[in-house]
Every structure is written in structure tokens, then in C-alpha cells.
TIVO-2410 file (N, C-alpha, C; in nm, 3 decimals):
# residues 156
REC num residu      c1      c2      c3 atome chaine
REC   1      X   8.178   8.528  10.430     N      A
REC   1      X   8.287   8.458  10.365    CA      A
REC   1      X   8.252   8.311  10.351     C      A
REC   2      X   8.297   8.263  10.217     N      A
REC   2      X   8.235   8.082  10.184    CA      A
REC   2      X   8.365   8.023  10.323     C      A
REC   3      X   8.330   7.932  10.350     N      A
REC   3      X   8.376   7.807  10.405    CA      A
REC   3      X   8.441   7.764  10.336     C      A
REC   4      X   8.563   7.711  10.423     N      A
REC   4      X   8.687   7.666  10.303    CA      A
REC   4      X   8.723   7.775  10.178     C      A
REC   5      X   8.774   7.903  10.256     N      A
REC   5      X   8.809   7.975  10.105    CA      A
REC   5      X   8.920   8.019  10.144     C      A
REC   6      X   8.987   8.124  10.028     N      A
REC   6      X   9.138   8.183  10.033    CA      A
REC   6      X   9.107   8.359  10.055     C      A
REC   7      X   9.187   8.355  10.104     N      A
REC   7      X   9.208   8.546  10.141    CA      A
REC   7      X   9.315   8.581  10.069     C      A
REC   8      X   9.271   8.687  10.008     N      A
REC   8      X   9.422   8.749   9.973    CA      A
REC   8      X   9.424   8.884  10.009     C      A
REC   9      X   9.530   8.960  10.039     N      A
REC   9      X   9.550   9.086  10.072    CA      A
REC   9      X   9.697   9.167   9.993     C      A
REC  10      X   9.724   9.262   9.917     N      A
REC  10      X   9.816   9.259   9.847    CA      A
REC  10      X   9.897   9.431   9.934     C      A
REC  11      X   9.973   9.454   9.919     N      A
REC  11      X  10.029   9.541   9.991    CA      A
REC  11      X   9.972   9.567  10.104     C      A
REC  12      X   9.959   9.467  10.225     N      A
REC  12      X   9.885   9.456  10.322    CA      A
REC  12      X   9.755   9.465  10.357     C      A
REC  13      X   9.681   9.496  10.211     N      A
REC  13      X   9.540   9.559  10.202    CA      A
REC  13      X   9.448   9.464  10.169     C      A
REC  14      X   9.310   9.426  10.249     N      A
REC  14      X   9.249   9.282  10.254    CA      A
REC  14      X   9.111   9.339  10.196     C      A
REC  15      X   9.106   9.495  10.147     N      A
REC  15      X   8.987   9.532  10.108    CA      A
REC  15      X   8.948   9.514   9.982     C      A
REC  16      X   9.039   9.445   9.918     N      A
REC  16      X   8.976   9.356   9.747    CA      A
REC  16      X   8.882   9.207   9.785     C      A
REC  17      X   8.881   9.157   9.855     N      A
REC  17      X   8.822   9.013   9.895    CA      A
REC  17      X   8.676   9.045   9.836     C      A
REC  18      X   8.598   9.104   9.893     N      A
REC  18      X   8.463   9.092   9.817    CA      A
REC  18      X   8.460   9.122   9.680     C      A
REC  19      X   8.526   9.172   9.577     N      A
REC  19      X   8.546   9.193   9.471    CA      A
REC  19      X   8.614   9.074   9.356     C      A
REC  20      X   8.645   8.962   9.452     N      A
REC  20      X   8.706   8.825   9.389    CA      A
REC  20      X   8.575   8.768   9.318     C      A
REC  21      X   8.606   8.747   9.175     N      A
REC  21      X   8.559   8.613   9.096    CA      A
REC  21      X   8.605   8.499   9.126     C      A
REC  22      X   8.735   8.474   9.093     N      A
REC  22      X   8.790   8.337   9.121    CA      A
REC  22      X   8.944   8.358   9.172     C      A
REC  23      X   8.966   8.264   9.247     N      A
REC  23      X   9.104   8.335   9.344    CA      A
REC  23      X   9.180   8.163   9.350     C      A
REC  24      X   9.274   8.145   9.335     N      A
REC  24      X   9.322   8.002   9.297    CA      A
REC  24      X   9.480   8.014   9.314     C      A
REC  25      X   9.507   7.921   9.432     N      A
REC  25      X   9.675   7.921   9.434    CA      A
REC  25      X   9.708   7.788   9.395     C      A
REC  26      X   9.852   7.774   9.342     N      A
REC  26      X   9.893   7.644   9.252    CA      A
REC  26      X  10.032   7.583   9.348     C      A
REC  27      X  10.045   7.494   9.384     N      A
REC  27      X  10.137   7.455   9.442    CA      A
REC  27      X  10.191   7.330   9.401     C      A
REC  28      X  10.363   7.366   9.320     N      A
REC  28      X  10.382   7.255   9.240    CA      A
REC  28      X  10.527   7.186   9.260     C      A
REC  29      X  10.600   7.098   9.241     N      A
REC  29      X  10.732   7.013   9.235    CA      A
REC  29      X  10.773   7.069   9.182     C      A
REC  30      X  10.868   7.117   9.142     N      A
REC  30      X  11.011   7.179   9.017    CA      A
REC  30      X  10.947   7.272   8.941     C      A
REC  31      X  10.855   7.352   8.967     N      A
REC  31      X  10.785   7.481   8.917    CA      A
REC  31      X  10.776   7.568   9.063     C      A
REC  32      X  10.767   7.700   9.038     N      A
REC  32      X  10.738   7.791   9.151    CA      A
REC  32      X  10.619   7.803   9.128     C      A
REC  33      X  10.567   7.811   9.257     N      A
REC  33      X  10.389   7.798   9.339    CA      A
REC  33      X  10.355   7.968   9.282     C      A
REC  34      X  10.223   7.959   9.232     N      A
REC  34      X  10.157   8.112   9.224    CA      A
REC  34      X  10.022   8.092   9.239     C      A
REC  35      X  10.006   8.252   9.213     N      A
REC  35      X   9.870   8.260   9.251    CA      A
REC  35      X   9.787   8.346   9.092     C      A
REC  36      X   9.643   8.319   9.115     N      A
REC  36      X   9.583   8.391   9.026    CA      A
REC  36      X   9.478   8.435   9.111     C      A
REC  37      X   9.410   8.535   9.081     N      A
REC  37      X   9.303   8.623   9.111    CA      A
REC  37      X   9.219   8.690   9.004     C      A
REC  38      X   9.098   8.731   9.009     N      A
REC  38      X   9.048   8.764   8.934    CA      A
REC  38      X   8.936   8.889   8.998     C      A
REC  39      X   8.944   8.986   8.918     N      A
REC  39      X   8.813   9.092   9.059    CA      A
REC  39      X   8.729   9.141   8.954     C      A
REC  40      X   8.684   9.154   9.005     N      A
REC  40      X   8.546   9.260   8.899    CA      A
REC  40      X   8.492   9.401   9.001     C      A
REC  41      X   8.589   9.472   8.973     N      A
REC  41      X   8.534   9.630   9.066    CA      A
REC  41      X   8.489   9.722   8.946     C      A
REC  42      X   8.353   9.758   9.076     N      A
REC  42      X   8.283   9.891   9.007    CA      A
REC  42      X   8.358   9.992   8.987     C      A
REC  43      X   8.341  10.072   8.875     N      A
REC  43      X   8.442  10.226   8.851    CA      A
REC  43      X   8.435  10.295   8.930     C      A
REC  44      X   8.349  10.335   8.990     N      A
REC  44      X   8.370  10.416   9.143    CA      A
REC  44      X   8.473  10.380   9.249     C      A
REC  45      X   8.543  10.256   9.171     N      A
REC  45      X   8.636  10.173   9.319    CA      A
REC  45      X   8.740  10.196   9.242     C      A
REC  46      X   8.767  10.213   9.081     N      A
REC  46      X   8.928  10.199   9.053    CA      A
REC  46      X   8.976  10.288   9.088     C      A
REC  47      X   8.983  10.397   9.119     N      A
REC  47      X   9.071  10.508   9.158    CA      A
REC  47      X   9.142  10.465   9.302     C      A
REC  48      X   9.101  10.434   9.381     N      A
REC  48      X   9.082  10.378   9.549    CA      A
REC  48      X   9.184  10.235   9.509     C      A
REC  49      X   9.145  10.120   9.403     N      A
REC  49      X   9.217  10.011   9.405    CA      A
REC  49      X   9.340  10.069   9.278     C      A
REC  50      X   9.344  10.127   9.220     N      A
REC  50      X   9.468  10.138   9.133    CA      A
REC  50      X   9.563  10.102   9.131     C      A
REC  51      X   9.590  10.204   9.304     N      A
REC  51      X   9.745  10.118   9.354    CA      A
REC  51      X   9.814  10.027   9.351     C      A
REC  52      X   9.673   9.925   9.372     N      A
REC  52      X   9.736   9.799   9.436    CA      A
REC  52      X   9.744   9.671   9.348     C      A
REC  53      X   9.702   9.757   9.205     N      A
REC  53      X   9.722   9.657   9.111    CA      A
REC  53      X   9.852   9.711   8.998     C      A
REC  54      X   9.967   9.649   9.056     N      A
REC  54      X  10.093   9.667   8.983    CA      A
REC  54      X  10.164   9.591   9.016     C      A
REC  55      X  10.258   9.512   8.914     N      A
REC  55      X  10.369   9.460   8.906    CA      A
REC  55      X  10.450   9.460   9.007     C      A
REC  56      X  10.517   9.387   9.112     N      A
REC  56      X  10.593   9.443   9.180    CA      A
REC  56      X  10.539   9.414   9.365     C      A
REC  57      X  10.411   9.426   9.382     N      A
REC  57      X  10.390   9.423   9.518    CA      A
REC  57      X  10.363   9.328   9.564     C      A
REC  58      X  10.421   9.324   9.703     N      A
REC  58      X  10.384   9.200   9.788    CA      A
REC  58      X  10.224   9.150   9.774     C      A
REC  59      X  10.184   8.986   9.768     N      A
REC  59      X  10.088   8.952   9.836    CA      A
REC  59      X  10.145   8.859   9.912     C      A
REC  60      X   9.990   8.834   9.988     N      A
REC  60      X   9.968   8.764  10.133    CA      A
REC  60      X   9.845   8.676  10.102     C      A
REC  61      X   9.826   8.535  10.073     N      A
REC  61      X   9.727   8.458  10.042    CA      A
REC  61      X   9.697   8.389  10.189     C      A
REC  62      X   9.627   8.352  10.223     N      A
REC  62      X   9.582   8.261  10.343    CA      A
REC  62      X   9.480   8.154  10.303     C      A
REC  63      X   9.501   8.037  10.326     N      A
REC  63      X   9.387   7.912  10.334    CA      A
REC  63      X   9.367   7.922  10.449     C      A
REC  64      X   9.172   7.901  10.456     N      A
REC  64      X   9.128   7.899  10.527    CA      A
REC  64      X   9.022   7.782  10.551     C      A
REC  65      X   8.993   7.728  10.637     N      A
REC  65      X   8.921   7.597  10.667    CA      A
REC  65      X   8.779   7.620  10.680     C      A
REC  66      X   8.701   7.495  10.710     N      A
REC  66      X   8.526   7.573  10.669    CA      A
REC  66      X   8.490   7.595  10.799     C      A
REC  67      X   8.583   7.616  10.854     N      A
REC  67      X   8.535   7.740  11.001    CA      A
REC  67      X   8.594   7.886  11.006     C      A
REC  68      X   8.681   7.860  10.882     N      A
REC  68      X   8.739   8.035  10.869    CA      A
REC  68      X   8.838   8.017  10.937     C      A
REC  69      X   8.924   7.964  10.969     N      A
REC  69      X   8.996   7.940  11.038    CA      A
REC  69      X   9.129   7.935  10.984     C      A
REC  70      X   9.275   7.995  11.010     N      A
REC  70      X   9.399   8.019  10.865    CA      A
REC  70      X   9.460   7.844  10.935     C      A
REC  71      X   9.436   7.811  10.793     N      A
REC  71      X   9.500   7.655  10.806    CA      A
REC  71      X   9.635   7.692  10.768     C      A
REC  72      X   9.680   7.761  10.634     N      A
REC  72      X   9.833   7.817  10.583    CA      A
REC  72      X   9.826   7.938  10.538     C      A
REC  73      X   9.940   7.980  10.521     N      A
REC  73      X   9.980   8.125  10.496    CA      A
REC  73      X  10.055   8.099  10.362     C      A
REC  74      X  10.088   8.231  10.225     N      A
REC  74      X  10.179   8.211  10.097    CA      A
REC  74      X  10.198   8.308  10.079     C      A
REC  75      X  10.292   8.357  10.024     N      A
REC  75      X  10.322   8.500   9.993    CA      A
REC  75      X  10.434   8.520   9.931     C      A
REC  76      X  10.433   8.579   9.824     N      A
REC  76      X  10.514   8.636   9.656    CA      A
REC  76      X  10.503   8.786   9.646     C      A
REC  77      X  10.525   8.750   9.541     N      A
REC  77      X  10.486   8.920   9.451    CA      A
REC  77      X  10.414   8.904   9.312     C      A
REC  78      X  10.370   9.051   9.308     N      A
REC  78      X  10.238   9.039   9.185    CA      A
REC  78      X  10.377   9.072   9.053     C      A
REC  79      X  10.332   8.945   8.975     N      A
REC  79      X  10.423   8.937   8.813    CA      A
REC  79      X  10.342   9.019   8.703     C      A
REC  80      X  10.232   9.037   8.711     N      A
REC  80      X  10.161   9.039   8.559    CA      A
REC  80      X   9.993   9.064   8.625     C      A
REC  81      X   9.956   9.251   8.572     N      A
REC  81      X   9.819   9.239   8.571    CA      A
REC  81      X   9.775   9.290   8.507     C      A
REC  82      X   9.632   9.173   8.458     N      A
REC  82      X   9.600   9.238   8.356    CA      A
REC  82      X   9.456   9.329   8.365     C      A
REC  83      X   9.469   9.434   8.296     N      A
REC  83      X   9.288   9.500   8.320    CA      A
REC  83      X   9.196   9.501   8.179     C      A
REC  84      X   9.071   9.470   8.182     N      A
REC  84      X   8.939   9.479   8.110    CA      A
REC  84      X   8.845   9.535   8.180     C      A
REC  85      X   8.754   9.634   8.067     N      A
REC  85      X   8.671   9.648   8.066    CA      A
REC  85      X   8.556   9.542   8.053     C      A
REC  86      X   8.452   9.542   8.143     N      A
REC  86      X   8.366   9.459   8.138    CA      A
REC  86      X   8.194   9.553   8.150     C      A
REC  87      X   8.167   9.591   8.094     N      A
REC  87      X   8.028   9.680   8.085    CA      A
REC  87      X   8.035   9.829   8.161     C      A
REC  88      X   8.005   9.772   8.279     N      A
REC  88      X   8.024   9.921   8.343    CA      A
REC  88      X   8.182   9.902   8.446     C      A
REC  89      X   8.186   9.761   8.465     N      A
REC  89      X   8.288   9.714   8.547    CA      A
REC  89      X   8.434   9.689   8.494     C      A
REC  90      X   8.540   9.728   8.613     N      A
REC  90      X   8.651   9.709   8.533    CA      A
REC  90      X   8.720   9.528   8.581     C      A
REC  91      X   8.767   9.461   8.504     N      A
REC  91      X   8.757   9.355   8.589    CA      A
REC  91      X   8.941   9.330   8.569     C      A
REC  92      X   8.990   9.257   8.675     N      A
REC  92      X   9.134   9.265   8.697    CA      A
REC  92      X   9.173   9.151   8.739     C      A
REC  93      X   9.313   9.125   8.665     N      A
REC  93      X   9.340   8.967   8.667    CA      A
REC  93      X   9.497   8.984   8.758     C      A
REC  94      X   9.528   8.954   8.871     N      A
REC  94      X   9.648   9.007   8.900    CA      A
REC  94      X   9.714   8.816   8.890     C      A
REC  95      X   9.835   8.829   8.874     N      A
REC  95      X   9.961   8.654   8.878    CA      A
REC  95      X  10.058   8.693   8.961     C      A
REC  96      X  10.060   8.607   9.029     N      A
REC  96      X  10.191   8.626   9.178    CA      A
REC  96      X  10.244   8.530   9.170     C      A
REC  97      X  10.363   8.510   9.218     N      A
REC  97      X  10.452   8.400   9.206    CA      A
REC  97      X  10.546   8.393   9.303     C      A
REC  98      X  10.546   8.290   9.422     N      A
REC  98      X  10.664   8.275   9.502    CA      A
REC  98      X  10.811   8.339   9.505     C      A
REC  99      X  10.832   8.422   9.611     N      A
REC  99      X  10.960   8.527   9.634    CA      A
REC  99      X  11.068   8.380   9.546     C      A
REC 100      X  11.107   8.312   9.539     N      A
REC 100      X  11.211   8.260   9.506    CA      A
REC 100      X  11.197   8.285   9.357     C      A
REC 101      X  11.089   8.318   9.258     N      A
REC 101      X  11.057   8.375   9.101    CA      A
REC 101      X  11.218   8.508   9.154     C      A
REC 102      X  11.236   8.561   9.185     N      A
REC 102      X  11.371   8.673   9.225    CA      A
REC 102      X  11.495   8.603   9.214     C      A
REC 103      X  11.538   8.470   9.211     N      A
REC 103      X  11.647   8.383   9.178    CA      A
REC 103      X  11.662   8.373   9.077     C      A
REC 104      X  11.587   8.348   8.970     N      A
REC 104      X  11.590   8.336   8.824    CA      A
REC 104      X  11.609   8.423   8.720     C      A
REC 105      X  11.654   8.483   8.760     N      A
REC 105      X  11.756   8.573   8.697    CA      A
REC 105      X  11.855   8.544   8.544     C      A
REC 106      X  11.927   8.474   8.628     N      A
REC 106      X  12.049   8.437   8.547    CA      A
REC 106      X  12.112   8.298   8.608     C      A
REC 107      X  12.189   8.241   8.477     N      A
REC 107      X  12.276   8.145   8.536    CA      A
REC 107      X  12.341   8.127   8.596     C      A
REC 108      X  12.407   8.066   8.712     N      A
REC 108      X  12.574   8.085   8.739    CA      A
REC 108      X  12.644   8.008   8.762     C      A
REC 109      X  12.795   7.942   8.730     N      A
REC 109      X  12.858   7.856   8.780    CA      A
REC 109      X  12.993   7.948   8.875     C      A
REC 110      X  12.996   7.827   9.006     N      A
REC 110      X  13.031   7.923   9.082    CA      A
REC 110      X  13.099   7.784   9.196     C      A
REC 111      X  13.202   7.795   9.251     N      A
REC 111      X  13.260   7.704   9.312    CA      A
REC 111      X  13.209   7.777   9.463     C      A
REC 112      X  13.187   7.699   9.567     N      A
REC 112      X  13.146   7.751   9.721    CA      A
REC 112      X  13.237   7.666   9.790     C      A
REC 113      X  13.327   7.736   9.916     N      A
REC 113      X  13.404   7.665   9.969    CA      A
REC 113      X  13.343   7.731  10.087     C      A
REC 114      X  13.183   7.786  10.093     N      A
REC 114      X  13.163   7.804  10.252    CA      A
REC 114      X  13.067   7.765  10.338     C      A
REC 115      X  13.024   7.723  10.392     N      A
REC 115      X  12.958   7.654  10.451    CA      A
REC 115      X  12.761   7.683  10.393     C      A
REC 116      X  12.733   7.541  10.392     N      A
REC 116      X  12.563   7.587  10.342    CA      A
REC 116      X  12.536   7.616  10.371     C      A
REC 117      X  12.485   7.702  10.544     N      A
REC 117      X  12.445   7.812  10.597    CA      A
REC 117      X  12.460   7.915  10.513     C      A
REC 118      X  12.601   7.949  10.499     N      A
REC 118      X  12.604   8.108  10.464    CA      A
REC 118      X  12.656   8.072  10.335     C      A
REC 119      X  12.618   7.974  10.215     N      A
REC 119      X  12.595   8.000  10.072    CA      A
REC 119      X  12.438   8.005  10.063     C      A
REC 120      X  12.358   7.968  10.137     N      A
REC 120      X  12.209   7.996  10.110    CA      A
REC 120      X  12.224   8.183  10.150     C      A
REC 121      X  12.238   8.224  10.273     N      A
REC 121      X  12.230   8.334  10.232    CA      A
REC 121      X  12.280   8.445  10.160     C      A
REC 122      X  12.435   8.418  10.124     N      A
REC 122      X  12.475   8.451  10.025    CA      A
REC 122      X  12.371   8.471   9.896     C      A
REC 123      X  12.380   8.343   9.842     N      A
REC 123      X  12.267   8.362   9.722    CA      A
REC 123      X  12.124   8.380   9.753     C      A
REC 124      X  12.026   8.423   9.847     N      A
REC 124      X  11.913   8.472   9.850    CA      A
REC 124      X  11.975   8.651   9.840     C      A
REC 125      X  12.079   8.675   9.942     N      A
REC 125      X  12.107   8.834   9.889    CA      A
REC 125      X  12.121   8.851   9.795     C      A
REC 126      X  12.164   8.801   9.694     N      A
REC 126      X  12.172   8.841   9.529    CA      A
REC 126      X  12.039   8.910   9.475     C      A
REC 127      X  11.938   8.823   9.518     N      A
REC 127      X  11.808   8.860   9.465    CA      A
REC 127      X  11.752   9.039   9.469     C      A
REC 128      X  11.674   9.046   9.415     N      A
REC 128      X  11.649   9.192   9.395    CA      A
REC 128      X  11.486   9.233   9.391     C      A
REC 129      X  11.464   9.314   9.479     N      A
REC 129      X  11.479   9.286   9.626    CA      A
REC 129      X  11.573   9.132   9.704     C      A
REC 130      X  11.678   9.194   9.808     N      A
REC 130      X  11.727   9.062   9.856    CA      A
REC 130      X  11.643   8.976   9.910     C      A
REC 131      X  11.659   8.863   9.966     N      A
REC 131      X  11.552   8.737  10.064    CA      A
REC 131      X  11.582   8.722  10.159     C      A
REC 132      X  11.513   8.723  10.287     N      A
REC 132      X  11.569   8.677  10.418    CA      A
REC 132      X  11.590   8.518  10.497     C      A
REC 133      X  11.635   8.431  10.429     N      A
REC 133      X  11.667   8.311  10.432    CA      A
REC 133      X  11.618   8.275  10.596     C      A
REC 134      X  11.562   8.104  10.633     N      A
REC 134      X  11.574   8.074  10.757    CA      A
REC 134      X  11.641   7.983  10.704     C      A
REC 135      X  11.733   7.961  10.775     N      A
REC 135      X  11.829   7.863  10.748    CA      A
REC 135      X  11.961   7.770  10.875     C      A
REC 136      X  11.894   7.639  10.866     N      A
REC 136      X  11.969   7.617  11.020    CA      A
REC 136      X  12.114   7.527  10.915     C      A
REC 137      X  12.213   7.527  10.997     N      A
REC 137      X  12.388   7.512  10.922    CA      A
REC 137      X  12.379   7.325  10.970     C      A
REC 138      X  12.457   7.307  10.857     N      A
REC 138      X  12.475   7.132  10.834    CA      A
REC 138      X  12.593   7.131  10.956     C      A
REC 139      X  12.625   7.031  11.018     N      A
REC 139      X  12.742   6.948  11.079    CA      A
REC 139      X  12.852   6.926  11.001     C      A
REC 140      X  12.807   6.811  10.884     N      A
REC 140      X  12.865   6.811  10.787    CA      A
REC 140      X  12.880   6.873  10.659     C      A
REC 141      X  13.007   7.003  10.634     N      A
REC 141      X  12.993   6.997  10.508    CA      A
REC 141      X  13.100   7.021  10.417     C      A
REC 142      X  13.060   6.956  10.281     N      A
REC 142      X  13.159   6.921  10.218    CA      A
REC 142      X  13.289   7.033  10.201     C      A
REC 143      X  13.384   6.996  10.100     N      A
REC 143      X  13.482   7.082  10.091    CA      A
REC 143      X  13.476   7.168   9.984     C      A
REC 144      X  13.369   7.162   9.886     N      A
REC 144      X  13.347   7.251   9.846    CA      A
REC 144      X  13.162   7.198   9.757     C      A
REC 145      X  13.128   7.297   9.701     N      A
REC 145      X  12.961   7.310   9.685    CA      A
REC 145      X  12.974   7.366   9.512     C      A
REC 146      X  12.964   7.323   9.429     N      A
REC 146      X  12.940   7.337   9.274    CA      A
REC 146      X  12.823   7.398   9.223     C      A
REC 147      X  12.831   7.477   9.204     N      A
REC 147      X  12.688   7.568   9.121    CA      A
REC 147      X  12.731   7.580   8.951     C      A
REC 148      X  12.689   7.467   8.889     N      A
REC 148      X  12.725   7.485   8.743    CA      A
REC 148      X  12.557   7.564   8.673     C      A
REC 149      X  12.636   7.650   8.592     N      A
REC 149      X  12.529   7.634   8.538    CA      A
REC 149      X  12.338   7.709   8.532     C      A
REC 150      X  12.333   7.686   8.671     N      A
REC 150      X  12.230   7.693   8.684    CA      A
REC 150      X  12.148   7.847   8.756     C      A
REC 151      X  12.045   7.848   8.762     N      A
REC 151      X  12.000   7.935   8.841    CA      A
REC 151      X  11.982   7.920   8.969     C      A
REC 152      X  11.965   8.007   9.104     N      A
REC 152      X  12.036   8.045   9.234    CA      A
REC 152      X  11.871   7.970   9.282     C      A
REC 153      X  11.783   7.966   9.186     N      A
REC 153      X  11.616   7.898   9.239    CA      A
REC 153      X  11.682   7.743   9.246     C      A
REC 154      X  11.702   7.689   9.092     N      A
REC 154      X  11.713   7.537   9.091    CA      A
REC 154      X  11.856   7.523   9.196     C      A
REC 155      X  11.945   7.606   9.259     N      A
REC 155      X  12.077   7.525   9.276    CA      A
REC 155      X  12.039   7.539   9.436     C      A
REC 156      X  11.969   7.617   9.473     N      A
REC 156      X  11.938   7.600   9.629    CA      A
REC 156      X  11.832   7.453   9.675     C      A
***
């Protein structure tokens, strides 16, 4: 494994790593963080990796330091993959995108008269699959919480 690289493992499964071309996570301000990947497996392997390239499943990215060492952990779900043929090889582009991509849904305006503790988890259960919020409760809070408008990503 290079020094200073990323792991990814997608439905808990870490046996695509040697099969990475280019593997690249994006971490941004007022955009949700994703990931791209890229593999190039021999046809003797798609039957075996098939599975694990679909819409829908958890990944697990890890940075790692140039001792191999997990500096951070990220983890979404796969949005969009795409497959080519490449000679004898099939090569596969999977896009993941931070569990909070499940908020964006829809708009909502919505008056909250309950405490920010339990309007964060309120609105992560909406999501589909729901979210399991960590969430520690304010001292102060107001008398009521305004959600115009917006989506349950931007209003959290």
C-alpha cells in the first residue's frame, strides 16, 4: 500500500483496494463531501465484485498517513456507478456522497417549538434510510425554531 493513501471498503468489503486507479475524496463548505473511485477489474472478478457496485450501499473511506496509519474515517452511500468496458477489463467508476445527501429531498417550512436536541433528531428520522444523530441539547433555547423553505441538509 502507497504511503499517505485512502482505503475504501463498500458494504464492509475492503477487497476492491488493489483494483483502484484513482480514489479521491472532496471535502467542501456549503456542498456535501463525496467521494470518487475508479477500478479497473479483470472479467474473471466481475461476477465476485457485481454486488458491490450499486446505487445505494454504504461506503467506508479511511485516510491514511505515510505510515499507514487511519488519520480519519468518511462514510456515505454509493449515488451513481458507472461501468466500461476497457479491452479485456471492465473498469468502474463508483460517486458517494455524505449520509446527509438523504436530507435533500424536499423543501420544508415548518415552525419547531421543541427543543434542538430533539428537532435534529426529529429531522435526521425523516431521512430514508433514517440517520442516527449525535447530538448534545442547548441550555438555551429559543421559543420557537423556523424552517422556511428549505431543505432538512441546509436548515440543520
Amino acid at each position: 500500500m502507497k504511503k499517505g493513501a485512502l482505503t475504501l471498503s463498500i458494504k464492509g468489503k475492503k477487497s476492491l483496494n488493489p483494483y483502484f486507479q484513482r480514489i479521491t475524496y472532496t471535502e467542501a463548505i456549503g456542498e456535501l463531501d463525496g467521494m470518487t473511485a475508479t477500478l479497473l477489474v479483470p472479467q474473471e472478478q466481475r461476477k465476485a465484485f457485481t454486488p458491490l457496485f450499486e446505487p445505494g450501499l454504504p461506503f467506508k473511506l479511511q485516510i491514511l498517513d505515510e505510515k499507514g496509519k487511519k488519520v480519519n474515517e468518511r462514510e456515505g452511500d454509493v449515488v451513481a456507478v458507472n461501468h466500461e468496458r476497457r479491452g479485456s477489463k471492465w473498469m468502474v467508476t463508483l460517486v458517494g456522497l455524505n449520509y446527509l445527501h438523504r436530507l435533500r429531498k424536499e423543501h420544508v417550512t415548518q415552525i419547531w417549538e421543541d427543543p434542538h436536541d430533539k428537532i435534529v433528531k426529529t429531522v435526521a428520522g425523516r431521512a430514508k434510510p433514517s440517520l442516527k444523530p449525535k447530538v448534545q441539547g442547548v441550555s438555551t433555547t429559543a421559543a420557537f425554531t423556523f424552517q422556511q423553505g428549505e431543505t432538512d441538509a441546509m436548515f440543520l
